[in-house]
C-alpha positions in Angstrom: -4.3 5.3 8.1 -6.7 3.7 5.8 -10.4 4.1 5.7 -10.4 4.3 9.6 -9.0 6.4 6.4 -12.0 6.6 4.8 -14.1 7.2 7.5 -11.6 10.2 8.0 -11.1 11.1 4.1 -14.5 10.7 2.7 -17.5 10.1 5.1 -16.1 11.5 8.1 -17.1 15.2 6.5 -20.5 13.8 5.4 -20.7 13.0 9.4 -21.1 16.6 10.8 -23.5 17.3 7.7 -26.3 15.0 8.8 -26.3 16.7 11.9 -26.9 19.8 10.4 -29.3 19.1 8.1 -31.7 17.0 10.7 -30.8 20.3 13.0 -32.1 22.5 10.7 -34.8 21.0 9.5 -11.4 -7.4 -6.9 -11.5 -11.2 -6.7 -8.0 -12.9 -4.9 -6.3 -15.7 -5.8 -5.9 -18.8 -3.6 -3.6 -17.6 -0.5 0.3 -17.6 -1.2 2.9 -19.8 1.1 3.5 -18.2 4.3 6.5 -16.0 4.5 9.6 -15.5 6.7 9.8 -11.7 8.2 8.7 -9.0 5.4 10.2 -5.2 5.7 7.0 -3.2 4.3 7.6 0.6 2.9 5.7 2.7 0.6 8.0 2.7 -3.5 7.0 5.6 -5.5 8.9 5.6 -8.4 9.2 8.7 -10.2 7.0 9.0 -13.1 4.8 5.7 -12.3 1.3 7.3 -11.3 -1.4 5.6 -9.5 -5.0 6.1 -9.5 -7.9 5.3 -6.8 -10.9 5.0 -5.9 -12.7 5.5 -2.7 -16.4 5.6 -1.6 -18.0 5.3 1.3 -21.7 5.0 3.1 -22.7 6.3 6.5 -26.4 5.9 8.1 -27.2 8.2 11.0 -29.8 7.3 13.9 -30.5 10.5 16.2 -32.9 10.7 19.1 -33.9 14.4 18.9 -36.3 15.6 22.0 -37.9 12.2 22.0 -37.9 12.0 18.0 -35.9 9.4 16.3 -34.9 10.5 12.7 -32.0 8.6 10.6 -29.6 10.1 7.9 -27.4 8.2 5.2 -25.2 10.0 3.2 -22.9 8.7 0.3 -19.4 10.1 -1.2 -16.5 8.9 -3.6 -13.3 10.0 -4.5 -10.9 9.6 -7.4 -8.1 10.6 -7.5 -4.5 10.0 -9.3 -1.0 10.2 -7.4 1.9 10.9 -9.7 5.6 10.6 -7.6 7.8 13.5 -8.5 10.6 12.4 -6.9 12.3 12.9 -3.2 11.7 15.6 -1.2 14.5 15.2 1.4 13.5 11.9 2.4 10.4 12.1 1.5 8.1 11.6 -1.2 6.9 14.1 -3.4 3.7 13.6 -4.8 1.2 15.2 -7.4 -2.4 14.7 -6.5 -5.1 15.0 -9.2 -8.7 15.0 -8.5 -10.6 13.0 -11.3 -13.7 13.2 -9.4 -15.8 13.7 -6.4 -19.8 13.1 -5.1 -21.3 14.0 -2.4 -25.3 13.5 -1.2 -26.8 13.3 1.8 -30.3 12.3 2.8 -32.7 13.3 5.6 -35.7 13.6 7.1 -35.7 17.1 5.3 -35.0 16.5 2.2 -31.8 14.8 -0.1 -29.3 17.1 -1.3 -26.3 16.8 -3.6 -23.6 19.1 -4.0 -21.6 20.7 -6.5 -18.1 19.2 -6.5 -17.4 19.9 -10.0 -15.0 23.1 -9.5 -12.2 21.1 -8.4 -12.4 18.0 -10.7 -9.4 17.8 -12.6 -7.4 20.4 -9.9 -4.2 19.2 -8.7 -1.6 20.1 -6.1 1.6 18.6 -4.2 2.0 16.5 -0.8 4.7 15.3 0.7 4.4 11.5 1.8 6.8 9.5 3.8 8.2 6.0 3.0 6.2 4.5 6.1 2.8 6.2 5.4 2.7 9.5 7.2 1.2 12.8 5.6 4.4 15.0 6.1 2.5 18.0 4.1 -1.2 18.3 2.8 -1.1 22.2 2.8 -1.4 22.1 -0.7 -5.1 20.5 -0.7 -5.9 24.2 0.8 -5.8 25.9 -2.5 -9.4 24.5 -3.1 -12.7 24.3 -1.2 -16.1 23.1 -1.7 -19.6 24.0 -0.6 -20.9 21.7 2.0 -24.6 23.1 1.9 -24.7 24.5 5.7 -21.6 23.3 7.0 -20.2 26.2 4.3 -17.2 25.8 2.4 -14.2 24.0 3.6 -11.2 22.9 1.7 -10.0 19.4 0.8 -7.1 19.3 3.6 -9.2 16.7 5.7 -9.8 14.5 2.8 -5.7 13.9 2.7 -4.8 13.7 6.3 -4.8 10.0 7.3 -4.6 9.0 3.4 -2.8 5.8 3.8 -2.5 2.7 6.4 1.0 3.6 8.5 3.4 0.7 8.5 5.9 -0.8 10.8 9.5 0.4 10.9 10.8 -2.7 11.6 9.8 -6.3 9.3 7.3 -8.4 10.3 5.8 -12.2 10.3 2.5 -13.0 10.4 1.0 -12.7 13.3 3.2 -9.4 14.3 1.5 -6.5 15.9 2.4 -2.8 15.4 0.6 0.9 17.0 -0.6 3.8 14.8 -2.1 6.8 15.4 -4.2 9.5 13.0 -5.3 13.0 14.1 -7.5 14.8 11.7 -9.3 18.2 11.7 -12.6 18.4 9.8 -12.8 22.3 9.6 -15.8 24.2 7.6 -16.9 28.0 8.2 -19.4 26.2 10.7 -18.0 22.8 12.2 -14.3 22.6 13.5 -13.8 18.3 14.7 -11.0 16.6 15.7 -11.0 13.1 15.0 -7.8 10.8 17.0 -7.6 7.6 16.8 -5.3 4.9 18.3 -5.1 1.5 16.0 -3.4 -1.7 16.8 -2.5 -3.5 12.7 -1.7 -7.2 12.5 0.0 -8.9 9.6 -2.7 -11.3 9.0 -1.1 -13.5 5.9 -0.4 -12.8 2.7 -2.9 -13.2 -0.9 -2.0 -12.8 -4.2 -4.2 -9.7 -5.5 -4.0 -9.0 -9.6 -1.1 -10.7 -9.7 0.4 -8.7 -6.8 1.7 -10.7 -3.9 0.2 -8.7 -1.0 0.1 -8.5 2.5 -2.6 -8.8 4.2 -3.1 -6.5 7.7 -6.3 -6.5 10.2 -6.2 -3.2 11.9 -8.6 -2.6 15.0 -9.7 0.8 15.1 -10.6 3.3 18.1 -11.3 6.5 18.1 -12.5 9.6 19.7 -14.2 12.9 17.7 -14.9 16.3 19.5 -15.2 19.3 18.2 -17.8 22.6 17.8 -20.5 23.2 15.8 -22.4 26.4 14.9 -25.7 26.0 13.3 -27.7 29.4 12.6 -25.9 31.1 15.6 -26.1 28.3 18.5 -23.6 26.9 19.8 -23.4 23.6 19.7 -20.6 20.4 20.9 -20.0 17.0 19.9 -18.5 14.3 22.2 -18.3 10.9 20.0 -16.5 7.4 20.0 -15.6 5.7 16.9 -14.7 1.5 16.4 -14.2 -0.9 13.7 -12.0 -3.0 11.5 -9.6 -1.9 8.5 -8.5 -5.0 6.4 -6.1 -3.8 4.2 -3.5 -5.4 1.3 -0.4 -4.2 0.5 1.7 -5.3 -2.4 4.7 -6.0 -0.5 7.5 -5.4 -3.9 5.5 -2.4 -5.9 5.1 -1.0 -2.2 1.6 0.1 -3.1 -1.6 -0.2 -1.3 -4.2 -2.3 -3.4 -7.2 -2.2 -1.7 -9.0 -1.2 1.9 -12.3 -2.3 3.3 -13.4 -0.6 6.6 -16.5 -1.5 8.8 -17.4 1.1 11.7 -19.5 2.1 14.1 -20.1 5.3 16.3 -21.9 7.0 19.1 -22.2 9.9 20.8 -24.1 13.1 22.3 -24.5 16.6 20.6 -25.2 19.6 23.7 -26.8 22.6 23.3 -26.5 24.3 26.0 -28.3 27.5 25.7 -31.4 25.2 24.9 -30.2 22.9 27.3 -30.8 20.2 23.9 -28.7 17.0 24.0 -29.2 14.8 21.1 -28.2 11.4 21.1 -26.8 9.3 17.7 -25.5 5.9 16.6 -24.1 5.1 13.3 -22.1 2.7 10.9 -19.3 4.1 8.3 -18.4 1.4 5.3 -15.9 2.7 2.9 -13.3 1.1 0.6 -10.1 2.3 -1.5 -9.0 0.4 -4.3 -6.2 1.2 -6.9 -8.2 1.2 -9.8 -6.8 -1.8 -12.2 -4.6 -0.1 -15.6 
């Protein structure tokens, strides 16, 4: 998934940080001639590396005890894939971080952490032809401090990288299902994010000279998960909806850029304070493929 994916790479770890810290304290070209039936599938040819850039904004509004306070945090991601070939029929890929930020600011303060120990670290994933994460185990090899959420490794960041396609070709106008699960885990959060998306070929644009696709995806989700902040016990019950709009270069079978729009709400519980605190909030992100 895309956006969604970066709601789920990028921001969507940012998410359970605001909680804790208020806890505690590219141009297109005119569009091209519509198109008979297109078969859409990810080409990664061996050798030919890609490079991309995601970021993404999130503001916050919580009700605490009567108290309204809001949050915004802000991350990006670069990051370069390089195919390695076929792993059955799958792709091998090597990831390569080029960089990372991270800052979040609250009520209590802004803080910025330290993502330089894994810039420039790189590891394998295997990626199929229609956009599913088949393997993102290797992203565990290195972890980052998340202020009080603790350390958690990049695995999150990978799951849902990329917008699924259809298994069959489409027209314009043709609908298609897909689904994303991903697990935010930290030494003090564990979330899991599902959502449920229904994509529509939209029409078709022609993107730095790429003939693309263009695809509306409506986006649903639901996030639950537990939450341990200086030994309470805590749980989250949210639900998550937007818009993806998304182009694919239909003959380099490459994404070229995603721009998501959400918006959230939902209840943390306390229950040994009997505490519930109510939020709202908005996710923008985009991924681009960063121009050679």
């Amino acid at each position: 998934m895309n956006g969604h994916r970066f709601f789920i790479r990028g921001g969507r770890t940012l998410l359970l940080l605001l909680t804790l810290f208020v806890l505690a304290g590219v141009a297109a070209d005119k569009p091209a001639a519509p198109q008979a039936a297109v078969s859409l599938t990810y080409k990664f040819a061996e050798g030919v590396a890609f490079s991309y850039k995601q970021t993404g904004t999130q503001i916050q509004d919580l009700d605490v005890m009567g108290q309204s306070m809001t949050t915004e945090s802000n991350s990006s991601m670069d990051f370069t894939l390089k195919p390695k070939g076929l792993k059955d029929k799958d792709y091998l890929l090597g990831v390569t971080i080029d960089g990372m930020t991270g800052s979040v600011s609250s009520p209590q303060g802004n803080s910025t952490f330290d993502m330089s120990g894994i810039i420039g670290k790189s590891f394998d994933l295997v990626f199929s032809p229609l956009g599913k994460e088949v393997d993102v185990s290797g992203a565990s090899a290195f972890s980052i401090d998340m202020g009080q959420a603790g350390r958690r490794d990049l695995t999150s960041s990978f799951q849902g990288l990329f917008p699924d396609l259809p298994d069959h070709p489409v027209k314009v106008g043709d609908k298609w299902p897909s689904e994303d699960t991903i697990i935010q885990k930290s030494e003090a959060v564990e979330i899991r994010i599902n959502f449920k998306n229904e994509n529509t070929l939209d029409g078709f644009e022609t993107i730095d000279g790429r003939e693309c696709a263009r695809v509306k995806t409506v986006l649903k989700g639901t996030m639950a998960g537990a939450i341990n902040q200086g030994g309470m016990a805590m749980a989250m019950d949210a639900k998550l909806e937007g818009t993806d709009t998304w182009h694919f270069a239909v003959k380099e079978g490459v994404l070229v850029k995603s721009e998501i729009k959400a918006t959230m709400g939902g209840i943390i519980t306390a229950d040994a304070m009997n505490l519930t605190i109510n939020f709202t909030g908005e996710q923008r992100g985009t991924n681009a493929l960063v121009k050679k």
